[in-house]
Structure formats: C-alpha cells, structure tokens
N, C-alpha and C positions, 0 to 999 in steps of 0.2 A: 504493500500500500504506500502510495505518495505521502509526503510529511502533509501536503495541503489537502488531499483528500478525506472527507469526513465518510468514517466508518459507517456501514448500515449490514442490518443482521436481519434476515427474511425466517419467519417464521408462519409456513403454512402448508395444510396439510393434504394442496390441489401441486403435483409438479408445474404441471402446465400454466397455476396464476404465480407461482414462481418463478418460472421463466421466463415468462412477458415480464414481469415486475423488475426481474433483474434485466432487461433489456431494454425499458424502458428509463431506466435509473443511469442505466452506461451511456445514454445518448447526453448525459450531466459529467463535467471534466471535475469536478468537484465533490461528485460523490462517488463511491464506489462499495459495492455487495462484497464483504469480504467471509461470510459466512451465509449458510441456507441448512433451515430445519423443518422438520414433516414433522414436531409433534413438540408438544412441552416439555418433555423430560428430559430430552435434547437440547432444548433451547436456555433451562434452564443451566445445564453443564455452559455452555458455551457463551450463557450474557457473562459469566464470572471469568472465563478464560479469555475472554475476548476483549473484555467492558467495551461496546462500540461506542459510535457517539448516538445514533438512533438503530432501535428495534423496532422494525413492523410486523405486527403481528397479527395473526387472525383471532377472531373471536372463535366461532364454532369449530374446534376441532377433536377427530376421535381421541378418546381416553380424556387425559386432561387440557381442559376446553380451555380459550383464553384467559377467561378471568381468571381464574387458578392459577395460569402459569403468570398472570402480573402480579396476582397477589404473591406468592410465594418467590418471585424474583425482589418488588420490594422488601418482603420479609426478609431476604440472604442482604439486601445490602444494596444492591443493583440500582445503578444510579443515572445509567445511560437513559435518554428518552426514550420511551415507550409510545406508539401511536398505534391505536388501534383500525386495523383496514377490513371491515366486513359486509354481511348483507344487511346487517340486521338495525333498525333506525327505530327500536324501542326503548320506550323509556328506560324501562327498567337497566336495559342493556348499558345504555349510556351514562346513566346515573353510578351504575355499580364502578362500571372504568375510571372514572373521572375519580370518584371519591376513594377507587385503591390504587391510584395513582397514576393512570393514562395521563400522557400529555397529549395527548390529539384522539379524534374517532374520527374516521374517515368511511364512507363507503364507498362500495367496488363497482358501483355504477358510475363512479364520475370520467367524466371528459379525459384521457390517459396525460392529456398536457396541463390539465388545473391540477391530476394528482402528483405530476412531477414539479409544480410549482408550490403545493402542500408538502410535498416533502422536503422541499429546500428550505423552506419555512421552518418546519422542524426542527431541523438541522443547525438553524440559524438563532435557536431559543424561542421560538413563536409557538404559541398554542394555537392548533389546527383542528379544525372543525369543518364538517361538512355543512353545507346552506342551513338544511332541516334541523340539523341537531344544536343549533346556537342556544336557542331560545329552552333546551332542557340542562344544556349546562347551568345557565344562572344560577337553579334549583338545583344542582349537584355543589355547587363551589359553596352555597351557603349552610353549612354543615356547623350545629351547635356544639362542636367539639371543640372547637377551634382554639388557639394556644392564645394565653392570654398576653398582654402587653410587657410583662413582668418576663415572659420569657424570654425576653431579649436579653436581659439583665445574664441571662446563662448564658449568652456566648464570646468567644472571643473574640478581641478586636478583628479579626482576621474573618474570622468567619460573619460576623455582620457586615463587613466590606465585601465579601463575598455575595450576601444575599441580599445587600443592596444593588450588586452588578445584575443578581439573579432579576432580579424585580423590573429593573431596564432593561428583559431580554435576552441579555447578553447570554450566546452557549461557552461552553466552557475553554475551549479555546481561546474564543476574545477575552476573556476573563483572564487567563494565563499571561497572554500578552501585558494586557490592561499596568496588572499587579507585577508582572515579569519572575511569575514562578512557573510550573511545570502542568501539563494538563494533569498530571495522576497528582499530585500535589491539592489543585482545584477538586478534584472528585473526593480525594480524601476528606477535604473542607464540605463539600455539599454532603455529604453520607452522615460527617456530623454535625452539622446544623439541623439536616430535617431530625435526626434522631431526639435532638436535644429539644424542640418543637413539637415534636409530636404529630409530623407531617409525614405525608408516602412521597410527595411528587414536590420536582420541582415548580411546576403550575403552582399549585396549591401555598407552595411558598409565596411565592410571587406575587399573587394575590393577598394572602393574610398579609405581608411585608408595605403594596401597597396603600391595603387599608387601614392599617397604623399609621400613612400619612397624612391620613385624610380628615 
C-alpha cells in the first residue's frame, strides 16, 4: 500500500458485490482495498491485524450478521471507521448501527459514483448517510447515555486536542500531521478517549464534543 493511500477493508458475504466494490474503489488513486472478507469472524481477525482507515461492511450476513460483527469489533478496540453498505433502510436497522458505533449507513442501491464519492467522504472523517436514512439518525445520535461535561475533566491534554480535531472532521491522518505525531500514535489516543467517555464511534464523539460547545 502507498504511504498516501487510505486503507479500506471489504467485508461481504456476495463475491460478486465485492468485486464490483473493489473495482469500483480502484478507479480512486487515493484509496485502495487492501483486504476482503465473506463473513464476520474473519473480519473480525483482520480489522485488528490490519487496523484500516475504513471498513465496509454489510449488514445481513450468514452466521454473524453485521451488527454483531461492529459491535464486537468496537468491543476489541477497533477504531478504524466502520460504514455500513446494505439493503436494508429500516429503522430499527439504522438506529442499532449508529448507536454501536457505524460511522456511515449507506445502501447498495445508490448511483456506483455518489457511493464512491461516500466513500471518500468516509475516509476523509465525514459521516455518510444515505438520502433516506438522514432524518432516522437525529433519533439514533440522541441517546440519554450520553457522557457528561465533567468527562472531559478525565482526559489528557493530548487527547482532548485530539477530539477536538475529531469534532472538525479531521481523519486521523490529518490529525497526525496537524499534531506531527504518528497515525498509530492518533488511534492509540482515539481508543482512549472514547473509552474514557463512554462512546463506540468516532461520530458519536464528535457530536457529544460539538455539543458541549454549544
């Protein structure tokens, strides 16, 4: 993989919408498919050996189906963006992703050049959403769990500089830059600020972060 290339990690359990997806993603000089998995347990081994910069993932898959495999990837640690790419545009569906930590729900009916324009989005720290599913997020992100003011008070200087960069977007690369330390360096820091918060996903930082300025 090119130093400027942003990793991406294909998890689905059709070869064929893996195929197009990985060929659709190469016509991008800036991204590149450096892994591909047919199931969760798999995916799960290899977000830990690989840490990409985004995983796409399907929802409905045999055995352990999406949501499983994101919950139990944020559960290990797993700090790479997660986006989820499926058929499915119900509530419930999108509600559950968002709040175990998806940073994007996309469906597989979209336009193959707005989902590779979603994808760079991704890539770039952006939360990505399809048209339809905007309007069920609001209702996912407002979750009465939420860490309170005082939690900031537990982090280190470093790490609130961090999730202030978080909260502008920034993915973790420009954030390396930004501070002039390492990308695994920046992931180390994002794994323990949400920990410390009591957050899955970057999103969800980034949101509690900006409405503490608010």
């Amino acid at each position: 993989m090119s130093d400027t290339a942003a990793s991406i990690m294909l998890v689905d359990d059709h070869p064929l919408l893996r195929k197009g997806l990985k060929q659709l993603i190469s016509l991008e000089d800036g991204l590149e498919v450096v892994a591909e998995c047919s199931n969760g347990a798999d995916a799960l081994v290899r977000a830990e050996e690989l840490d990409p910069d985004l995983i796409i993932l399907d929802l409905n898959m045999q055995g352990m189906d999406g949501l499983e495999t994101l919950k139990r990837m944020r559960d290990n640690g797993v700090t790479s963006r997660i986006v989820m790419l499926t058929v499915s545009d119900a509530d419930e569906d999108v509600v559950t992703a968002i709040t175990n930590g998806a940073d994007g729900y996309l469906l597989k009916d979209m336009d193959p050049e707005l989902l590779l324009e979603q994808i760079q989005r991704a890539v770039d720290g952006k939360m990505v959403l399809s048209e339809a599913i905007t309007e069920v997020l609001a209702t996912a992100l407002r979750r009465p769990s939420a860490p309170t003011a005082s939690k900031l008070d537990g982090l280190t200087n470093r790490e609130r500089e961090i999730l202030e960069l978080i909260a502008k977007g920034m993915s973790n690369k420009v954030i390396a830059r930004e501070l002039d330390i390492s990308d695994g360096t920046v992931k180390v820091h994002v794994k323990h600020l949400l920990k410390k918060l009591g957050l899955r996903s970057r999103v969800e930082a980034a949101v509690w972060m900006v409405n503490q300025d608010t």
